[in-house]
VMD Tcl script that builds the backbone (N, CA, C; Angstrom):
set m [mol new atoms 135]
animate dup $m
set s [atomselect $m all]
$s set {name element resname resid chain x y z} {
  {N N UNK 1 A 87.651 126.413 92.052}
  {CA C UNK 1 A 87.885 125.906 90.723}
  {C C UNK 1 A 87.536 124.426 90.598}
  {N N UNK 2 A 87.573 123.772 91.573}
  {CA C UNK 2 A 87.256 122.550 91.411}
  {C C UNK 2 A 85.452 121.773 92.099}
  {N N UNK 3 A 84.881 123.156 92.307}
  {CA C UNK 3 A 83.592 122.637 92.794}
  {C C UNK 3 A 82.341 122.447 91.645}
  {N N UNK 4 A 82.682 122.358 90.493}
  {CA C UNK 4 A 81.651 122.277 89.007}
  {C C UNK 4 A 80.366 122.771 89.647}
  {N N UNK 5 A 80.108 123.908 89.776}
  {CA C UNK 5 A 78.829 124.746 90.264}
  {C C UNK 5 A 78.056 123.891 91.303}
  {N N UNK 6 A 79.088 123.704 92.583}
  {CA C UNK 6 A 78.551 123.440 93.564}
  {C C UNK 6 A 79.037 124.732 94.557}
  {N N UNK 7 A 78.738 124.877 95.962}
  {CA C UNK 7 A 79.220 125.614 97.205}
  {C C UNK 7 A 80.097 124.854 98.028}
  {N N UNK 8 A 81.051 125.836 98.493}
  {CA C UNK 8 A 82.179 124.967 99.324}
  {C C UNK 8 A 81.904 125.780 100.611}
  {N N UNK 9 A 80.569 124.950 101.207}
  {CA C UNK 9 A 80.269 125.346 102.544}
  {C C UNK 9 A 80.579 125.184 103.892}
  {N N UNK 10 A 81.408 124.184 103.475}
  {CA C UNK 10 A 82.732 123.985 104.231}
  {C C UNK 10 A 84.100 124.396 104.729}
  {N N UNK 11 A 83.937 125.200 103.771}
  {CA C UNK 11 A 85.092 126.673 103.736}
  {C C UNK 11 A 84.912 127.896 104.076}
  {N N UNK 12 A 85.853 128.459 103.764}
  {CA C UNK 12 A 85.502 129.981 104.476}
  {C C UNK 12 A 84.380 130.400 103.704}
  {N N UNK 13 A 84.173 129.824 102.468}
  {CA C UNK 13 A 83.114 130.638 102.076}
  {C C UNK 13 A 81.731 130.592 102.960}
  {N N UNK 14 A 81.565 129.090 103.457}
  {CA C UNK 14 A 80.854 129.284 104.569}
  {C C UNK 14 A 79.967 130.126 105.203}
  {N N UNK 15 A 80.812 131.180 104.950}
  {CA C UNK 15 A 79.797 132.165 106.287}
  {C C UNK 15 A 79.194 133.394 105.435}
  {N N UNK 16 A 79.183 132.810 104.079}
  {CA C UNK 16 A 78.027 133.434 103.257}
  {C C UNK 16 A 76.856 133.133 103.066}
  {N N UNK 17 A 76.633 131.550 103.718}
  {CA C UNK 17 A 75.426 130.565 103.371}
  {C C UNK 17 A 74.989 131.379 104.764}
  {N N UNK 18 A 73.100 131.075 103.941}
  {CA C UNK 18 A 72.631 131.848 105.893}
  {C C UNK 18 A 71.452 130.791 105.853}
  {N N UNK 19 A 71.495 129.812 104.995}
  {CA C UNK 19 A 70.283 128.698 104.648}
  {C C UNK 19 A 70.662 127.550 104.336}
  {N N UNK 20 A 70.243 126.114 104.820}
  {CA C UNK 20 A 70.418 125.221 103.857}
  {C C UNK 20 A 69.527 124.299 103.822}
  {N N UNK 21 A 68.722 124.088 103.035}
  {CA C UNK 21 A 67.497 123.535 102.816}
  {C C UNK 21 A 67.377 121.818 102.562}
  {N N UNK 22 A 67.490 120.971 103.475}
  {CA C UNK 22 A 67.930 119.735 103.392}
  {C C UNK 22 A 68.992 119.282 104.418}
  {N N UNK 23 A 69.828 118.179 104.246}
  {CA C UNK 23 A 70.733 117.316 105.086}
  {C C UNK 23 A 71.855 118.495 104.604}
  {N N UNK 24 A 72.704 118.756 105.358}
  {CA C UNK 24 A 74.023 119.402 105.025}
  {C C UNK 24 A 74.563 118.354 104.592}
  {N N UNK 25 A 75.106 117.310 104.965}
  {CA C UNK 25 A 76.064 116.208 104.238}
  {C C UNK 25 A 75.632 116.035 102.938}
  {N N UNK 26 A 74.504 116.074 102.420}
  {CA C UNK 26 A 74.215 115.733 101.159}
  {C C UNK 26 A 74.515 117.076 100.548}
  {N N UNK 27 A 74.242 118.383 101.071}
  {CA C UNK 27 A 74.522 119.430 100.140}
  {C C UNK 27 A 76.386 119.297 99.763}
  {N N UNK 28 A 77.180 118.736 101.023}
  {CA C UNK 28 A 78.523 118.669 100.784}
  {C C UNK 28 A 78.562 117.835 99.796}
  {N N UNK 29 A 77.996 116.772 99.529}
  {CA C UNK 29 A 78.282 115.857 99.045}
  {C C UNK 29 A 78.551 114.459 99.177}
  {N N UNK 30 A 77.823 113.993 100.435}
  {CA C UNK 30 A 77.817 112.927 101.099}
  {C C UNK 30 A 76.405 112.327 101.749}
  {N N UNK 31 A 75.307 111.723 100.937}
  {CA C UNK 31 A 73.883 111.843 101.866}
  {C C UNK 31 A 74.338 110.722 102.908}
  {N N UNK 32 A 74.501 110.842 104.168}
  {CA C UNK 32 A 74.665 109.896 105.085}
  {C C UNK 32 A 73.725 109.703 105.627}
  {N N UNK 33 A 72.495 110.665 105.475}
  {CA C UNK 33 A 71.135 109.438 105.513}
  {C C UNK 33 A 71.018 108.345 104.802}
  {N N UNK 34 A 71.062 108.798 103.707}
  {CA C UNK 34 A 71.015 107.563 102.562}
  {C C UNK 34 A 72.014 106.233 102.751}
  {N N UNK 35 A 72.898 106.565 102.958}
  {CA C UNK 35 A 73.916 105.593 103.360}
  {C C UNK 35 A 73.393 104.689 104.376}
  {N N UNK 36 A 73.197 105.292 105.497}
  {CA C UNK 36 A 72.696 104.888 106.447}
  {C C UNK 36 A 71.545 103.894 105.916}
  {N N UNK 37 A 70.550 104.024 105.656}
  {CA C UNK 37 A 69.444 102.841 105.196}
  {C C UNK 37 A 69.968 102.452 104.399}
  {N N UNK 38 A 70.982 102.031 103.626}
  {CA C UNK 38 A 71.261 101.371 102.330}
  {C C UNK 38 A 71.926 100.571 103.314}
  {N N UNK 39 A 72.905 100.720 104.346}
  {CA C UNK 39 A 73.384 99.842 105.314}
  {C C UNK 39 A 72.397 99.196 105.809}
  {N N UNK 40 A 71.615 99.846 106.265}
  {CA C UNK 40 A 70.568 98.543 107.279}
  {C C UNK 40 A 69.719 97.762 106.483}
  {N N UNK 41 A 69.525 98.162 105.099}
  {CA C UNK 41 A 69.127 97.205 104.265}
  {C C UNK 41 A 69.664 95.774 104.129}
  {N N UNK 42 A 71.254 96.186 104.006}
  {CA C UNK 42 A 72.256 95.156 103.799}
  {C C UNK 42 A 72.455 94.569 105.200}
  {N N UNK 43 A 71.587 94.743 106.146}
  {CA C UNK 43 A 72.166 94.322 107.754}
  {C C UNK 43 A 73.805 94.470 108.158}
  {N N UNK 44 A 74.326 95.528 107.688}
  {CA C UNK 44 A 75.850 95.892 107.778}
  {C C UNK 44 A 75.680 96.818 109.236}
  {N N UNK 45 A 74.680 97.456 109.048}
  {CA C UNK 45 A 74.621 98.604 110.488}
  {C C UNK 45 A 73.805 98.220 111.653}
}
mol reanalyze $m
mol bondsrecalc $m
mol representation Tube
mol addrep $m
């Protein structure tokens, strides 16, 4: 109820996904690639 037409692939539903096309963190909802160079941009990392 609270995923606004996203997947909670993180959950049990999980083990319905048999694909994921990209970074998993970003499909969760977190690109920690992206993060990642936005840090070393800023010389933080």
């Amino acid at each position: 109820m609270i995923k606004h037409g996203a997947y909670a692939v993180q959950s049990k539903f999980g083990v319905h996904i048999e694909k994921i096309d990209g970074n998993y963190f970003t499909v969760v909802g977190l690109p920690i690639h992206k993060l990642y160079d936005m840090l070393k941009k800023l010389d933080c990392y």
